[in-house]
N, C-alpha and C positions, 0 to 999 in steps of 0.2 A: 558680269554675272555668269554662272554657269551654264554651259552649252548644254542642253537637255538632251540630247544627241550622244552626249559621251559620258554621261554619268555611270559610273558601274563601282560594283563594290570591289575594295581591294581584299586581298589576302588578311592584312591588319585588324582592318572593319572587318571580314568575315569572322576571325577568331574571338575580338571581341564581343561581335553578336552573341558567338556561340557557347563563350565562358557565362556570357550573363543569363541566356538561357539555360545552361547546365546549375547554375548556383544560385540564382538569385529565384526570390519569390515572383511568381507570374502576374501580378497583380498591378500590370504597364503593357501598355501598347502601343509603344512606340514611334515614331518614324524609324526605322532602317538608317538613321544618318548618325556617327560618333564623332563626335564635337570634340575638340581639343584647347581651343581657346576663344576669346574675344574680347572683343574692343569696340566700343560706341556700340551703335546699332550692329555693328555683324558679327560673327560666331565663324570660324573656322574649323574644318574636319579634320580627320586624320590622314589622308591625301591633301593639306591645305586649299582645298575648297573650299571657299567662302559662301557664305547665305547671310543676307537680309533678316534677321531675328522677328518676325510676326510676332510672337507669341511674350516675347518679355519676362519667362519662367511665371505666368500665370501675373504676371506685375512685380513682381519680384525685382526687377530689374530694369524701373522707371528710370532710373539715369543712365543707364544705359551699362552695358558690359564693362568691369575693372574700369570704373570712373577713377581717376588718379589720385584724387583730392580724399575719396574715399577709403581708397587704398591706403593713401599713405597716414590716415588716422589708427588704421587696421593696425600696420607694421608697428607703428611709434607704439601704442597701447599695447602690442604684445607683448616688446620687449622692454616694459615696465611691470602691469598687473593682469592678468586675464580672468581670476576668479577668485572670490574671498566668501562665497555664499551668502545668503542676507543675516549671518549670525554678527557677522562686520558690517561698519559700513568703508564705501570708497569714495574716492572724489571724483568721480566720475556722473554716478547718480542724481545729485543733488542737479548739478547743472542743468542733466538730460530733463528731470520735471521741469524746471523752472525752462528752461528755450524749449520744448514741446508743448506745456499747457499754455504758453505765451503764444504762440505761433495757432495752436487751434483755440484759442479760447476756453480750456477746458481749466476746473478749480484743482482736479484730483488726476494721477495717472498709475494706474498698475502693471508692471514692465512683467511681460513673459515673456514666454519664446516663441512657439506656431501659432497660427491663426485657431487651430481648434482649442487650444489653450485659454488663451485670450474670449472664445465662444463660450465657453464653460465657467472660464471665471464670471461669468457677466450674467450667467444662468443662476450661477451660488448667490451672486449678488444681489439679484431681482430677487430670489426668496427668502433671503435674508431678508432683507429691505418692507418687502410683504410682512410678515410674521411681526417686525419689531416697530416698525413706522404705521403700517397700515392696518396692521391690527387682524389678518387673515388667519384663521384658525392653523394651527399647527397639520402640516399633510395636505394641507389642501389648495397650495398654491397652483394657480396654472399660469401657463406664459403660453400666447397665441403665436405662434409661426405661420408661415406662407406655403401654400403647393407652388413648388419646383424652386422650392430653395437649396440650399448650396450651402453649409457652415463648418463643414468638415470630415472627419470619419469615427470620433470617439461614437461608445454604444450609443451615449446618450444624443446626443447629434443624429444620426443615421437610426434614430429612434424616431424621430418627427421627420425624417425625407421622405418626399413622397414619391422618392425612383425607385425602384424594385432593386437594380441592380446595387445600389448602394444599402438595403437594408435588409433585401431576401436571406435569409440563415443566420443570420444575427441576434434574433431576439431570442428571451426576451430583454423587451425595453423599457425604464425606466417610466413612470407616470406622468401626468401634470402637463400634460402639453398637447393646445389643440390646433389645428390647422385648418388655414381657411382660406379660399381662390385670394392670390397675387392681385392688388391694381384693383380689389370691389370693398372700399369703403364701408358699403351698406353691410357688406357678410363680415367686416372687423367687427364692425360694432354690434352687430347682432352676437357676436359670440362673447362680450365681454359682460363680465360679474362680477358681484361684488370680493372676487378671490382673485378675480386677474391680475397680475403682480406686475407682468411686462407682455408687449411687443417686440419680436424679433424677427426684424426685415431687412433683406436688400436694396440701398438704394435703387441699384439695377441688378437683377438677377445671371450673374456671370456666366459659372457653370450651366444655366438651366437655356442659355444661348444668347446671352446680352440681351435679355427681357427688360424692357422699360416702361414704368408701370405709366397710368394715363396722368396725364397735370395735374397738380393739387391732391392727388392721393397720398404724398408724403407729410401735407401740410394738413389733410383729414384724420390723418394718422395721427399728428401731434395732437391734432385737437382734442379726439376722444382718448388720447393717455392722459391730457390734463384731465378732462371734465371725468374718468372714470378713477382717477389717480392711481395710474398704472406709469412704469418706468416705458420709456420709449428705447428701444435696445436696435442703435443702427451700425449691422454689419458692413465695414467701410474698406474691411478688407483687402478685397480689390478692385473698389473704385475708388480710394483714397486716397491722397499726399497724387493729387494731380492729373489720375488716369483718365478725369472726365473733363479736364479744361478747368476746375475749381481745385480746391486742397481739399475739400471734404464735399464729397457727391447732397450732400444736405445744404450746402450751399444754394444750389440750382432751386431752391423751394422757400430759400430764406428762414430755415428752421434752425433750431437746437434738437439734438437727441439728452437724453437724460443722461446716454452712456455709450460712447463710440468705439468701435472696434477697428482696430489697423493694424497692419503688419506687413508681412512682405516687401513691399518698398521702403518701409522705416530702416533697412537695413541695406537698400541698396545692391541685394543680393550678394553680400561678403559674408553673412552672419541672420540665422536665424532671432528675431525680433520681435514681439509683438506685443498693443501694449491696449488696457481698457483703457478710455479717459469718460473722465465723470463730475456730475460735480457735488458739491458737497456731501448731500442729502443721502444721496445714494450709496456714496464711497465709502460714508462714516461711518457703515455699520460695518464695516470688517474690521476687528482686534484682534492685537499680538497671538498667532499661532493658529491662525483661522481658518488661513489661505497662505499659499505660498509656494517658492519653485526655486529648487535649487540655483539653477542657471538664472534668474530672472530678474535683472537690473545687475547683471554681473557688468565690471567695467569694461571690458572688450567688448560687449552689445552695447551699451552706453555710449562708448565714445564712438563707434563706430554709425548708429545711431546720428548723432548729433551730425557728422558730419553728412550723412545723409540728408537730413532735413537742412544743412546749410545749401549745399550745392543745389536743390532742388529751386531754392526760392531764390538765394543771387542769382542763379544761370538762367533765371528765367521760363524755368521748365514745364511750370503750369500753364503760363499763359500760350506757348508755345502748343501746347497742348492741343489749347481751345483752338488755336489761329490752324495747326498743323490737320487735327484733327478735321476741321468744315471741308476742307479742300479735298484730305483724302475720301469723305464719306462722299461729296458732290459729284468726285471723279470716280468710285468705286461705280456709284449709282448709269453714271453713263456708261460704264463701260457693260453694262449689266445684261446679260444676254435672255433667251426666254429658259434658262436653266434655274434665273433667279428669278426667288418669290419677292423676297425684303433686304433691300438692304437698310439698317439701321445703327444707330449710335451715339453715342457723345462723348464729346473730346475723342481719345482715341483708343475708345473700347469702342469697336465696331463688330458687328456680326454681317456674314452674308449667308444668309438665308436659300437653300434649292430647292428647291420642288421636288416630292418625294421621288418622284420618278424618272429625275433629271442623271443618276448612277449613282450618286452619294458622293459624302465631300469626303470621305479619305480618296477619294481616285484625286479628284480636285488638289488633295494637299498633298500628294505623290507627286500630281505633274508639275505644281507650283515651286515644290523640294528640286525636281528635275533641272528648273531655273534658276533657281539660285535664292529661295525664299523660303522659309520657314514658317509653316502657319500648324495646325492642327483643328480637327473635328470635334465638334461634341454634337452627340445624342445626332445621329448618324447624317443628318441634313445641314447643318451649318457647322460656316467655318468664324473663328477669333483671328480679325485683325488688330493688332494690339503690340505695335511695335513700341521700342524704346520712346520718351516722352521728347529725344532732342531728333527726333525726327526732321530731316530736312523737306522742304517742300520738293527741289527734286527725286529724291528719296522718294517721297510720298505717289508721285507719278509714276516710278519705275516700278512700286506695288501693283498700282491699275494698271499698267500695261503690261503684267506677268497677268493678272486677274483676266484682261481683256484676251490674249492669246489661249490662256488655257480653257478658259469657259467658252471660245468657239470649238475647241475642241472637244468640251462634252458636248457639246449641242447637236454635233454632227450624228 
């Protein structure tokens, strides 16, 4: 790993910092470090400095960096078909439902592209769904969301976020959506009516700091969308296709969602991907010309796709996951200085939690970067560990022992 002692920016990295500063929209905050390639778990600079990838592009990138197997679906599919819009169909599509609804269980799938996409279709669909199944008067659907959830940046998303930074100067924002404290059961249900249409939650709330709500809050959740018959709308995002030790974070509660949200990892990070799964009831109210996305079940995301979800489940990646995961959170935990408040997690979406007045964790992911590790801050006290899913167990120990080393150093 990197000598922390001798990290300095070269001439390359400084130019490129300073283009992307002159041109580009300011709306990132970076690490200081420019990547140039990677493989498995690590990522290489532009001085070929290597780092330990923490962060996985937010999950994006559960099998880890230019997986081969995924690659080499990417190449072969290019240089056959890449796009025919949904006005065609391809032979790629067909497959992609039939080994993805097989694999999660699901009856129906709707293929788009970013995860806010996928958030949105699944928004149309809950009041669609309301209006024509449930009988809600026209206008007046609402869908319950969570404080300190996370679902994207369209208006209407960053419409119901309860960060300031994400929806200050934005509005106005669209209607129908009410919000109520993460992980209190008792305040869902108090907020539900006879116009609630859906439920839209985190299994673990990623962005808001790997929040994990209390036991049986996801299985309280299902209850009251049956008995209130409301759609259950679980963002799976990025806990899904294996980030928590399961293939679907709903797993760990033994539940159904009515309508599941994934993306990121469905692509393996070659190819943006993202797709609703649902099943019948819910799916079937969308007809010809309703909904729809240029890009979305195009055959270079399909194929690309698929071989994602292959490699994930032959190599063994989820259970790895779980096994990889317990180790590293046990060992994070000891390593933990009085800088740390929590350490917390599953599988291996972990957070490490500081104590406000421990200096903040961008210092923490500066000296971590210094080593040879890649992690990043959210919401200025904790850090995402959240390395590739084939994480080695020595791998895993060479995290806590950069974690053990730097965290004496803010302590001091």
């Amino acid at each position: 790993m990197t000598d922390s002692l001798t990290l300095a920016r070269s001439p390359e990295a400084a130019s490129l910092i300073d283009l992307e500063a002159r041109y580009g929209a300011r709306n990132y905050k970076p690490l200081d470090v420019v990547l140039t390639r990677g493989e498995g778990v690590y990522v290489w600079d532009v001085e070929e400095r290597r780092y330990l990838d923490c962060l996985s592009a937010y999950s994006a990138v559960n099998q880890g960096h230019c997986h081969p197997k995924i690659r080499e679906a990417l190449v072969a599919q290019a240089g056959r078909l890449t796009l025919t819009s949904r006005a065609f169909r391809n032979d790629q599509l067909a497959p992609f439902y039939e080994e993805l609804c097989a694999l999660t269980g699901s009856h129906r799938a709707l293929p788009m592209n970013s995860g806010a996409e996928a958030v949105e279709s699944a928004l149309k669909v809950a009041r669609k769904w309301g209006y024509e199944v449930k009988g809600v008067p026209q206008g007046a659907a609402e869908i319950i969301v969570a404080a300190g959830n996370f679902h994207g940046r369209t208006l209407a998303i960053v419409g119901f976020s309860t960060d300031p930074q994400s929806r200050t100067g934005f509005g106005p924002f669209p209607p129908g959506f009410k919000v109520v404290p993460y992980g209190d059961a008792a305040a869902l249900e108090a907020a539900m009516t006879p116009n609630t249409v859906g439920v839209l939650l985190e299994p673990i709330q990623g962005e808001a700091g790997v929040i994990i709500p209390p036991p049986g809050y996801l299985r309280a959740a299902r209850a009251l969308c049956t008995r209130h018959r409301a759609l259950l709308i679980l963002d799976e995002i990025q806990t899904g296709l294996g980030r928590t030790g399961a293939l679907l974070a709903e797993e760990h509660e033994g539940i159904e969602a009515d309508l599941t949200l994934i993306g990121k990892a469905l692509a393996g990070g070659f190819y943006p991907v993202s797709a609703v799964l649902s099943n019948d009831e819910a799916m079937g109210v969308l007809k010809p010309g309703e909904h729809g996305s240029t890009f979305g079940g195009n055959p270079l995301a399909c194929a690309v796709a698929r071989a994602a979800l292959r490699v994930l489940v032959e190599e063994g990646m989820i259970e790895n996951a779980a096994r990889i995961g317990a180790r590293l959170q046990a060992a994070l935990r000891s390593v933990a200085s009085a800088a740390v408040k929590e350490v917390r997690g599953r599988g291996l979406m972990i957070a490490v939690e500081l104590h406000p007045d421990a200096g903040g964790a961008r210092r923490l992911c500066e000296g971590l970067q210094r080593r040879g590790f890649l992690c990043k801050e959210t919401h200025d006290h904790t850090i995402r560990v959240c390395p590739p899913l084939i994480l080695t167990a020595a791998q895993a120990d060479e995290i806590a022992g950069a974690f053990e080393v730097e965290l004496s150093v803010l302590s001091r």
